[in-house]
MIMI-770516 format. One record per residue: residue in one letter; x, y, z of N, C-alpha, C, O in turn. Coordinates in steps of 0.1 Angstrom, whole numbers, plus 5000, padded with zeros to 4 digits. Layout:
% residues N
AXYZXYZXYZXYZ...
END
This chain:
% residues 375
X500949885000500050005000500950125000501950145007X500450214991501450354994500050475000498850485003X501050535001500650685011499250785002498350845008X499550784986498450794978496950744983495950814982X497050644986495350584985495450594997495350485001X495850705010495650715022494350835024494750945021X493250845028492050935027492451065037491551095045X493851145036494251245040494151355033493851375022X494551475044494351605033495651585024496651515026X495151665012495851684998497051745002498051694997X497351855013498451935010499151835020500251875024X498851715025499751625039500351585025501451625022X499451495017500151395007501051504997502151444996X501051594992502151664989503651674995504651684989X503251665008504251725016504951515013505551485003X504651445020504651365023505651285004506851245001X504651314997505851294984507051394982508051344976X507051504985507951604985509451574990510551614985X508951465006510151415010510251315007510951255016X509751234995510451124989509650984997510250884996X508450985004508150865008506950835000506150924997X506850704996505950634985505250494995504050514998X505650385000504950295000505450335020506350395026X504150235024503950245040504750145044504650035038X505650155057505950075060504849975065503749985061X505149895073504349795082503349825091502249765090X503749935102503449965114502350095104501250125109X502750155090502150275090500750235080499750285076X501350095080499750065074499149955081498649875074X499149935093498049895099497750015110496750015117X498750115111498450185123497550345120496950425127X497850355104497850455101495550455100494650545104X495450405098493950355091493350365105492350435106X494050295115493150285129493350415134492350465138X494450485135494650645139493550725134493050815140X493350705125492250805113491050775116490250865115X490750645121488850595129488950645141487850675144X489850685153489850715165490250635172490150655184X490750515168490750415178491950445188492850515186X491850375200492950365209493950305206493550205201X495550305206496250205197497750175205498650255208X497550035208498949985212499949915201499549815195X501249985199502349935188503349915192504049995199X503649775187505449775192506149765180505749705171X507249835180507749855171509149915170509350035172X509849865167511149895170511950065160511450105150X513050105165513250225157514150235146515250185145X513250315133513650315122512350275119512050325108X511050185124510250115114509150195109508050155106X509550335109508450455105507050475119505850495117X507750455130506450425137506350615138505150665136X507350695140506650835139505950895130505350995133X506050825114504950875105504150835109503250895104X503650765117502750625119501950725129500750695129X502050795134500750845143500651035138499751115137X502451035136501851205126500951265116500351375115X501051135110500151195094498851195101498251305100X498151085108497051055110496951225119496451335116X497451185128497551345140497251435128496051445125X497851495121497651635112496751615106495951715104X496451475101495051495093493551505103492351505100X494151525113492551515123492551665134491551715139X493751705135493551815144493251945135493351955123X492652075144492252195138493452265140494452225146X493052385135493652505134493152615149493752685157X491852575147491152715157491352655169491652745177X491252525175491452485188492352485199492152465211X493552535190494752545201495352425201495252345191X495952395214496652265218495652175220494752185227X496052055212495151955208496251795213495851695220X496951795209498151685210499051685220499851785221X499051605225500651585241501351485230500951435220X502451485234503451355230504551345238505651405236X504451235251505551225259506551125255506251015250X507951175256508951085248509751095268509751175278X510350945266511950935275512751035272512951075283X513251085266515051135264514651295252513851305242X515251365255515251525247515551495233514851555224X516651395230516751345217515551355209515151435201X515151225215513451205207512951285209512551325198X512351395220511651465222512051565207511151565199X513051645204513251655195513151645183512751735174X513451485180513151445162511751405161511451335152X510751465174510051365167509051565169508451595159X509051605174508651725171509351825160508951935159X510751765149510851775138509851765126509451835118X509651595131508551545120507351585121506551585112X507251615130505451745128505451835122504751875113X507051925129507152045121507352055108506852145101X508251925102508551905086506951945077506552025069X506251805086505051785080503751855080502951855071X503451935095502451995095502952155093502352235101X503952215086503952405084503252425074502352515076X503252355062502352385049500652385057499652425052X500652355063499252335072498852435080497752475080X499552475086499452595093499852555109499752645117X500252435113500252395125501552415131502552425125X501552425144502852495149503252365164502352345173X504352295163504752145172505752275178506252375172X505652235191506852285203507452195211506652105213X508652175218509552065222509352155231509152275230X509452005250509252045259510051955267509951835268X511252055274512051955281513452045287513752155283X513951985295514852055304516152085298516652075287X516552155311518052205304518152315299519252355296X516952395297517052505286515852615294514852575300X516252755291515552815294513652815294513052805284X513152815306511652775307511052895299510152865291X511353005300510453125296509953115282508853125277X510953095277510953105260509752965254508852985246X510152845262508752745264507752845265507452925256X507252835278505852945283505352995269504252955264X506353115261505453155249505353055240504253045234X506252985236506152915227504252805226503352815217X504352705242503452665244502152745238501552705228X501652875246500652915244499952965233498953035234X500852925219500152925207500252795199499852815188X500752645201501352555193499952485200499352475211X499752425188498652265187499252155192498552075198X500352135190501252025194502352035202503152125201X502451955212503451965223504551835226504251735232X505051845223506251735225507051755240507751855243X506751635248507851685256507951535267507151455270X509751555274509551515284508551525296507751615298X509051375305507951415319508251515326507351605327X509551535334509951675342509551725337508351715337X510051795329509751945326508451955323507952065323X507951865321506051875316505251915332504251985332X506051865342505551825350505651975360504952025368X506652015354506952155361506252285355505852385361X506052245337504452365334503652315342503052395350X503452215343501752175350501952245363501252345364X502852235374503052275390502752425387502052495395X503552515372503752665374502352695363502152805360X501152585359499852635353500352735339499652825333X501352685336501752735324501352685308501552735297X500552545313500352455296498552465301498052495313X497852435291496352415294496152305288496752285277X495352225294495252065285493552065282493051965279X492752185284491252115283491052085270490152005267X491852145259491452065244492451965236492751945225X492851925247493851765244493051715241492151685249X492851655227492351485221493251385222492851275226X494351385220495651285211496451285225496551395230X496851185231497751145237498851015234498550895235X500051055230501050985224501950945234502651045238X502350805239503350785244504350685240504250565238X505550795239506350715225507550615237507950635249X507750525231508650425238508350435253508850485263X507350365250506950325265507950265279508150295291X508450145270509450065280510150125284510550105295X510950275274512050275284511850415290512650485295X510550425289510150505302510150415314510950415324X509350355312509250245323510450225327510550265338X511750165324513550165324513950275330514850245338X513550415328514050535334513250555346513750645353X512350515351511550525362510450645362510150725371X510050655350509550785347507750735346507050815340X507350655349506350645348505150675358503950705356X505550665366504950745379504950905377503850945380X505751015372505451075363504451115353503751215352X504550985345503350995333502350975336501351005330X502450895353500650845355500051025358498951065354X501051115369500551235370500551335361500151445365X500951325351500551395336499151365331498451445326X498751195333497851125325496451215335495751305331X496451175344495951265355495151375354493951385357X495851475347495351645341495051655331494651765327X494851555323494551525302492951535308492651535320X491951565296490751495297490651355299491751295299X489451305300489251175302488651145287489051025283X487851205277487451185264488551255253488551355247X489551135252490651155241491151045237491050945245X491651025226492650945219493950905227494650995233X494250785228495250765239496050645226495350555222X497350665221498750575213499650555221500150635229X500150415218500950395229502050315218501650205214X503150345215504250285211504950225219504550245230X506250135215507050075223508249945218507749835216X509149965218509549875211509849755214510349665208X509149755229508749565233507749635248507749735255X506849485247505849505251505749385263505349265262X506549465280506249385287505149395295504249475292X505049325308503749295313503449465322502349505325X504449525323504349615328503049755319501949805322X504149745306503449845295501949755292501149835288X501449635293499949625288499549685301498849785300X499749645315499149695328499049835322497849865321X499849945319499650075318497950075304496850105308X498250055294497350015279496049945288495149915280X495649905300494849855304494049945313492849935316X495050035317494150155327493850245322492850315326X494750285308494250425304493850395287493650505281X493650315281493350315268492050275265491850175273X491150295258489750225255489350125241489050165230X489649975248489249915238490449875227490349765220X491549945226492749945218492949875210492449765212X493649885197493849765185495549765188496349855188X495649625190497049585196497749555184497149475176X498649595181499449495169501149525169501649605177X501849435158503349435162503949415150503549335141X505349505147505549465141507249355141507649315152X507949315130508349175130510149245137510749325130X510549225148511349225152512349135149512049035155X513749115142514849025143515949095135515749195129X517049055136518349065128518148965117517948845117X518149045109518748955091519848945092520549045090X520448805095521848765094522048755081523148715078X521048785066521848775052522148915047522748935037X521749025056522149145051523049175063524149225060X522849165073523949165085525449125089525349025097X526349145088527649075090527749105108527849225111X527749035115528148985132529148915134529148795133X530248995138531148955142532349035156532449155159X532848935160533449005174534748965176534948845173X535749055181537149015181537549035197537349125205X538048905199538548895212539948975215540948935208X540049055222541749155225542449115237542149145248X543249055234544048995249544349095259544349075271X544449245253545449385263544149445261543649445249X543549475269542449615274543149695261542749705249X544249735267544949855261544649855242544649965237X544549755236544349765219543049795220542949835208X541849815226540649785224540349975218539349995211X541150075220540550165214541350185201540850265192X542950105201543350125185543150055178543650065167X542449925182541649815171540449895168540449905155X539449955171538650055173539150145163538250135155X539850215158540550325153540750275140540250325130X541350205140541950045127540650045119540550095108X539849985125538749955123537650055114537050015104X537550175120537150295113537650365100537050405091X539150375104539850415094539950335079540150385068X539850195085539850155074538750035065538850005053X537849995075536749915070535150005073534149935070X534950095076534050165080533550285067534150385065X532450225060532250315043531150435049531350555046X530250415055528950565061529050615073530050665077X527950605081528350635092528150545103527250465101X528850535114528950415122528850495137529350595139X527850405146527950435160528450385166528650265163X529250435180529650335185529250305195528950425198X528950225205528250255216528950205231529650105229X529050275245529750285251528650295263527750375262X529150175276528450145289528150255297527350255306X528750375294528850495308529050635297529650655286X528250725305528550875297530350905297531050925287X530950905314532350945310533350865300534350915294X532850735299533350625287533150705271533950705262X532050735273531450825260532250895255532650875244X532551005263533251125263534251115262534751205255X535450995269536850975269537150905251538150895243X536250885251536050765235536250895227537350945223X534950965225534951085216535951165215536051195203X536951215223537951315226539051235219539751285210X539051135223540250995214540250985196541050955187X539051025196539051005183539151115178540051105170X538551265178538651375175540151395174540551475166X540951325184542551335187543051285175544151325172X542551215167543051095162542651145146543051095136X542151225147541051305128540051265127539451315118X539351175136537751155133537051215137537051275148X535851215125534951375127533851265138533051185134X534051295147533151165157532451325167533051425170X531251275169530351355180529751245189529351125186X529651295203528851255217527351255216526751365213X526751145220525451205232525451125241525551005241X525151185249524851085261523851195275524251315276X522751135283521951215293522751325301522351425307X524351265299524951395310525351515302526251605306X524951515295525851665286525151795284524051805278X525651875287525052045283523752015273523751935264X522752085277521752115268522052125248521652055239X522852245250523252305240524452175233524352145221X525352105240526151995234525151905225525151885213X524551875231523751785231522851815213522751735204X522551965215522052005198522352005189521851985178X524052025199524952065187524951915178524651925166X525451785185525451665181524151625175524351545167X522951655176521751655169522251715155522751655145X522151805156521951925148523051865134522751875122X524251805137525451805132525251645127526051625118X524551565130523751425129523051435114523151365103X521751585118520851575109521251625093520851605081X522651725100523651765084524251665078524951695068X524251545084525451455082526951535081527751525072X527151595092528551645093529151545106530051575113X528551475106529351365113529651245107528951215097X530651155110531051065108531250915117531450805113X531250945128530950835144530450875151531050975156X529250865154528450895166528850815177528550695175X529450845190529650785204528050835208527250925205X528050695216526650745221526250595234526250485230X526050645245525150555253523850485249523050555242X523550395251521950345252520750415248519950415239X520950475264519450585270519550695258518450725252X521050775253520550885243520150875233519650955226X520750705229520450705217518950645208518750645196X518150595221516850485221516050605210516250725211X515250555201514450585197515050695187514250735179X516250735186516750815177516750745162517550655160X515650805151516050735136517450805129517350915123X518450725130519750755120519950705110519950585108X520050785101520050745086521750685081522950705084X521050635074522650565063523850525079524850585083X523150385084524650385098525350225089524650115088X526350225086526350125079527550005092527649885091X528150095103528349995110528350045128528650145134X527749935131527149935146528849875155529149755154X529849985162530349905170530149905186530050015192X530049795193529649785209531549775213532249675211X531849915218532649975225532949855239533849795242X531749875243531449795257530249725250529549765241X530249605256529349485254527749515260527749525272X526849515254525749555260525249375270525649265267X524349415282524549305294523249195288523049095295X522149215273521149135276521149105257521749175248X520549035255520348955238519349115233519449175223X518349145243517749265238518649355236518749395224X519349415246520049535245520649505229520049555219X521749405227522349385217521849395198522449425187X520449335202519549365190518649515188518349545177X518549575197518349725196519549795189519349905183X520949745191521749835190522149795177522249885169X522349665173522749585163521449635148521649655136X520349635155519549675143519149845135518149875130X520249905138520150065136521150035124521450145120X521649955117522049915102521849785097521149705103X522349755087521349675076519649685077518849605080X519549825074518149865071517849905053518749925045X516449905049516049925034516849815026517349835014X517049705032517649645019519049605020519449495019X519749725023520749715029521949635036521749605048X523149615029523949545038524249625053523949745054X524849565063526049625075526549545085526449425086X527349625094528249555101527949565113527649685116X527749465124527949485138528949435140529149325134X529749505148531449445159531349465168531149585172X531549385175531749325191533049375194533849355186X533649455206534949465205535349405220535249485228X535849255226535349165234537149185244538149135240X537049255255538149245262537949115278536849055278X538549085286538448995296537149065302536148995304X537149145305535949175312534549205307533649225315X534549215293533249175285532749035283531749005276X533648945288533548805281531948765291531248695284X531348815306530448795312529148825300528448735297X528848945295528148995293527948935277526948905270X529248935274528548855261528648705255528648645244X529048675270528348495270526548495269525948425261X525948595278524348665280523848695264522848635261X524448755256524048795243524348645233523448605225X525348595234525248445229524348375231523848315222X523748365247522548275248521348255241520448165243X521348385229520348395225520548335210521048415202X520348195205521048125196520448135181521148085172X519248205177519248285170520148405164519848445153X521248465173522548545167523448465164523848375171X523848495152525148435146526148555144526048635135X527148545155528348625160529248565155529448465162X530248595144531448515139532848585145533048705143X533748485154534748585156535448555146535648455139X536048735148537048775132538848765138539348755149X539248765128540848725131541548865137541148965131X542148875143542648995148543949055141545049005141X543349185132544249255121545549285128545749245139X546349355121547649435124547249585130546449645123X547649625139547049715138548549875144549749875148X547849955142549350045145548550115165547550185166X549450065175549150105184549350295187550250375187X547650285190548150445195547750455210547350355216X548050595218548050635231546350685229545650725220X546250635244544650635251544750725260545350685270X544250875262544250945271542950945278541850975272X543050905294541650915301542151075308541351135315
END
């Protein structure tokens, strides 16, 4: 099915071809059709699989102009809160509609005005939670309540939060619930506040024929960031993340490489507001080349063209590993995950082995030219 035979306004589907998308993914054509009847809707769905077209288009084609704020969208992490109040803005200006990002770190005032004219609100729980305390957001014409990655709200402890957000909404609205796995916790939440909901999923796994998995065991700690180096410099063709257990890990990684000529940028939950943009912002130019990045900042972020995934540090579960592992070999596409496996990763990714569905091939360990690691 493509986006044409979708019963939307004309100037959405312009926009919508404008930026080059033609057929629905998975999630956006079973999700897209039930968004448009009203229904309540639970999705799991992992990132990249279009799940943010997946409730926008429907959202713009159903809210007004004269009502005001009509839409909440609470995300975990500023990241998402960000790209996904992009994709409103991309899609709903020809429309006349105005999305505002809501989240800490950054001057409140400038929020306040922004809020009190935008239809759509994106935002984290704090800071959502701190308009609500200062009577700064008004929710009586909320229809749409979106909660994007549910789990790893639930993971960040933020959900006690969302129940006092859920709290101050009307009780007669639209309630979406995304998530890119759906445990007993997230149906408990889809059971108190959703009406009736259409549950559906889409297909979760690694394509081991477009995927290459493989991991190199390092006898010296000490090679593990100039096999890393090696590695970039010279088998690495787009752009590649790498991913790392701890923000100051993050940061000691990034500075090494920047040392080294790689155009590499950070994210991670501990960094300046404004760092944090900058690495957005420099992502969405493709003026980057390695994204260092933890877990938490990177959940739910869609990165285009990553053609190789490396785990810096070993992620501790078969899930973690397949979240991180599936942000390339996407559209068709070949790519690479590397394992980079020192004595003290060998715990953690015995755990990722268990899951006997991954086929992890260890690779032979190249030549490599040792450089200095500054912590």
């Amino acid at each position: 099915m493509n986006f044409e035979k979708l019963n939307i306004n004309t100037k959405l589907k312009n926009k919508i071809n404008e930026f080059g998308f033609r057929d629905l993914t998975p999630i956006q054509e079973i999700g897209i059709p039930e968004i448009l009847k009203g229904k309540d809707v639970v999705g799991q769905a992992e990132t990249g699989s279009g799940k943010t077209l997946a409730f926008c288009i429907p959202i713009l084609d159903k809210i007004r102009l004269d009502k005001g704020l009509q839409v909440l969208v609470i995300t975990p992490t500023r990241e998402l809160c960000i790209q996904v109040t992009d994709v409103f803005k991309d899609f709903g200006k020809n429309l006349g509609f105005k999305a505002t990002s809501v989240f800490g770190g950054v001057n409140i005032v400038s929020q306040i005005n922004n809020i009190s004219d935008s239809h759509i609100v994106v935002a984290t729980p704090g800071r959502l939670l701190d308009h609500i305390n200062r009577r700064t957001i008004e929710f009586k014409s909320i229809g749409v309540l979106v909660l994007d990655e549910t789990d790893k709200m639930l993971e960040m402890g933020f959900i006690e939060d969302v129940e006092r957000i859920i709290h101050n909404l009307p009780r007669n609205r639209q309630t979406l619930m995304f998530s890119a796995t759906i445990p007993e916790e997230v149906y408990r939440i889809g059971r108190k506040h959703l009406k009736n909901p259409s549950i559906f999923r889409t297909k979760s796994f690694v394509d081991s024929d477009k995927l290459n998995q493989r991991y190199y065991d390092i006898f010296k700690q000490n090679d593990k960031f100039s096999l890393l180096l090696h590695l970039l410099k010279n088998s690495t063709s787009n752009l590649a993340i790498v991913f790392c257990a701890t923000r100051k890990e993050t940061d000691i990684v990034e500075k090494n490489l920047r040392r080294q000529g790689i155009n590499a940028s950070a994210i991670h939950g501990g960094m300046k507001q404004n760092k944090r943009l900058k690495s957005l912002d420099r992502l969405k130019r493709q003026k980057t080349d390695v994204l260092v990045a933890t877990d938490v900042a990177a959940r739910g972020l869609d990165i285009k063209n990553v053609s190789h995934v490396y785990n810096y540090d070993v992620p501790k579960t078969p899930k973690e590993y397949i979240h991180r592992v599936g942000r390339t070999a996407r559209a068709g596409k070949n790519g690479d995950a590397v394992t980079l496996l020192t004595s003290r990763d060998h715990d953690n990714f015995r755990r990722v082995q268990s899951d006997k569905k991954l086929r992890i091939e260890q690779a032979n360990f190249p030549r490599i030219k040792k450089v200095q690691f500054f912590r």
